[in-house]
N, C-alpha and C positions, 0 to 999 in steps of 0.2 A: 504494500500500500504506500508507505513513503518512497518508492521507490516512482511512483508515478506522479505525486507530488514532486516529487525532484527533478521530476522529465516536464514538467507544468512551469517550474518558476522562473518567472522570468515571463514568462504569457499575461498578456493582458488582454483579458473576457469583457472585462469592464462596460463595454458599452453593448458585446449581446447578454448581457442581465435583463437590460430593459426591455429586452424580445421574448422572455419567459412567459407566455400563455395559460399557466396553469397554476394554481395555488400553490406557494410554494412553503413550508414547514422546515426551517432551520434550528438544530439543536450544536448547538458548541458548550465549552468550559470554560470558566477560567484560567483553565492551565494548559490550555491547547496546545501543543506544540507546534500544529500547522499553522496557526493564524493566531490573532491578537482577539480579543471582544467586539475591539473598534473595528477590525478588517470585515468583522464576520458581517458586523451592523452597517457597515458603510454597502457590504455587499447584498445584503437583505433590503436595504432602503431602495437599491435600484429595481430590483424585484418585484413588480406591479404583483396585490395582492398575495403577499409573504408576509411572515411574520419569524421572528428568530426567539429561541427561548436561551438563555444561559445557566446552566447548572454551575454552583459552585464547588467545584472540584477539579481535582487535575487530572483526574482522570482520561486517558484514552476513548474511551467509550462509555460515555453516560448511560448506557439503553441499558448496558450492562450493570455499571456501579450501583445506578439510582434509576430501576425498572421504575417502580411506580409512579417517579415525578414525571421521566418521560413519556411514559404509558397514559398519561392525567392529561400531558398539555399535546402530545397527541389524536388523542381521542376528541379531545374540546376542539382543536382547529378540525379535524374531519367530519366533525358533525356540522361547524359552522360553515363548514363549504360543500 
């Protein structure tokens, strides 16, 4: 997986975000490795109809550490869309 983030950096998507058509549901950390809070949120803002949720932990994978918080604010954006 970071190995294709490493093949990625340096890419700038930035302006096809704004081309996403579909509701989009972002989950990051605070202790991301791959990205900062601000990166995630700067990239979620261009996102038409996205929303980004932050778990605090540094964890790798939220879905895993903290199932029920993700599993919560999952389920709330899929029933609102």
């Amino acid at each position: 997986m970071l190995s294709v983030f490493s093949s990625l950096r340096g890419a700038n998507v930035r302006s096809d975000l704004r081309k996403i058509q579909c509701p989009t549901f972002m989950i990051t950390t605070t202790g991301n490795l791959l990205g900062t809070v601000d990166g995630f949120k700067t990239a979620q803002e261009a996102i038409p109809q996205s929303e980004l949720h932050v778990v605090q932990t540094d964890s790798f994978h939220p879905a895993a550490s903290h199932p029920d918080e993700c599993a919560e604010h999952v389920a709330r954006f899929i029933a609102a869309h």
